[in-house]
matplotlib code that plots the C-alpha trace (Angstrom):
import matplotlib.pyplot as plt

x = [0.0, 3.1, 4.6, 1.5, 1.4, 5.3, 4.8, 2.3, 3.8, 7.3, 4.4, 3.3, 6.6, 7.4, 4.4, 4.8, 8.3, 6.6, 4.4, 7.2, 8.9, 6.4, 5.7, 9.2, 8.9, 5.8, 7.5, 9.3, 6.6, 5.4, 1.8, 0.8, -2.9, -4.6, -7.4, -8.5, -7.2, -3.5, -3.4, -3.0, -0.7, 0.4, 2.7, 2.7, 4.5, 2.7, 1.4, -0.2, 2.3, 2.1, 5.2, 5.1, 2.4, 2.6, 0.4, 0.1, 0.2, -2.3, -4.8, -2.7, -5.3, -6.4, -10.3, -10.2, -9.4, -11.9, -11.4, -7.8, -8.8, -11.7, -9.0, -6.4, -9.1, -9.8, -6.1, -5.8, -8.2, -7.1, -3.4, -5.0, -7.2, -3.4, -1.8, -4.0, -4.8, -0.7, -0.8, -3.1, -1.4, 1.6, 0.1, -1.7, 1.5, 2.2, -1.1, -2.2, -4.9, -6.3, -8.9, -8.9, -12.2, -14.8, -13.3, -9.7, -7.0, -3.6, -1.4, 0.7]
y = [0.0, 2.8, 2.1, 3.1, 6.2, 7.0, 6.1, 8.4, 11.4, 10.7, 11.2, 14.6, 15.8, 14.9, 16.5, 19.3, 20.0, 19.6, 22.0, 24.7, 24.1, 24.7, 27.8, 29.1, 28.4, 29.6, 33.3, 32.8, 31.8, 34.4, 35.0, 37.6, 39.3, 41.4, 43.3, 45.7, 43.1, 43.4, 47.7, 46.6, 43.8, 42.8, 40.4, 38.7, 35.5, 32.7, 33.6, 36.6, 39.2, 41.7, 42.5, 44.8, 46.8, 48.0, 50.5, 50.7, 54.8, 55.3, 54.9, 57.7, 60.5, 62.7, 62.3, 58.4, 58.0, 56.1, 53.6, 53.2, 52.6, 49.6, 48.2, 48.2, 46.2, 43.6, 43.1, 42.6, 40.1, 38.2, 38.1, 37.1, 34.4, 32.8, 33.2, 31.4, 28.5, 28.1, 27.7, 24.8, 22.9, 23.1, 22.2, 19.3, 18.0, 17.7, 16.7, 14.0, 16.2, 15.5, 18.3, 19.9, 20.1, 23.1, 26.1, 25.2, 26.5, 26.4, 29.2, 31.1]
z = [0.0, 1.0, -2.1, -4.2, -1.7, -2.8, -6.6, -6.8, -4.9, -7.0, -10.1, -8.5, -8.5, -11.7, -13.2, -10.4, -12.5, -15.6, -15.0, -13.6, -17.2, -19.2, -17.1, -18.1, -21.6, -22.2, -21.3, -23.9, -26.6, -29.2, -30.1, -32.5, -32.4, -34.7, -36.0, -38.7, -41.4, -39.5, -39.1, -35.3, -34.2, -30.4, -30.0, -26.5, -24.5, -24.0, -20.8, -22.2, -22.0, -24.2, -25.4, -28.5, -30.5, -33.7, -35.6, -39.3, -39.6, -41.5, -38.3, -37.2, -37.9, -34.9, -36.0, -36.4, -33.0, -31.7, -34.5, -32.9, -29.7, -30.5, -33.2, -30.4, -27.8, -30.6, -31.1, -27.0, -27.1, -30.0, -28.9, -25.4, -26.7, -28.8, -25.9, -23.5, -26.5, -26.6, -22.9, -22.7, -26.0, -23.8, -20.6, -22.5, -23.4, -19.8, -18.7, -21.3, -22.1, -18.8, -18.0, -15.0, -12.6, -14.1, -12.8, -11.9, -13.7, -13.7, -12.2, -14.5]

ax = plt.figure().add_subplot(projection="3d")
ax.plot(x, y, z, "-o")
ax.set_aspect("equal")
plt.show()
């Protein structure tokens, strides 16, 4: 029976360190969002980072700023939405694909 007990804690470990490298490299994983058919990109790290923004220039007049502003949210939330799919096909590769109880996530 105490041997099952230690098996499975030496498998909790491992996975635990698993997890803790996957962690790492996902900061250093690139996603790129955009929006307005790619006049707003975001590049971020795997954990959701964002890490650059670019801005075609042409958005760069004074009365279409509103435009800007919704084009740079979209571009948020699609570089958010990569990021956070990029996360779980790493984590799956960990996990097995074994989902995790409705509401649990894993800390990053």
């Amino acid at each position: 029976m105490f041997g099952n007990i230690g098996e499975m804690m030496k498998q909790a470990q491992k996975m635990q360190a698993r997890l803790a490298e996957v962690q790492e490299k996902l900061k250093t994983i690139e996603v790129e969002g955009s929006s307005g058919g790619g006049l707003v990109k975001m590049v971020a790290d795997g954990k959701g980072t964002v890490k650059s923004v670019k801005i075609d220039p042409s958005l760069l007049d004074p009365q279409e700023v509103e435009v800007l502003e919704d084009l740079l949210v979209a571009a948020f939330h699609d570089v958010q939405a990569k990021a956070e799919e990029k996360a779980n096909e790493e984590m799956n590769k960990v996990t097995g694909g074994m989902k995790l109880p409705g509401g649990m996530k894993l800390p990053f």
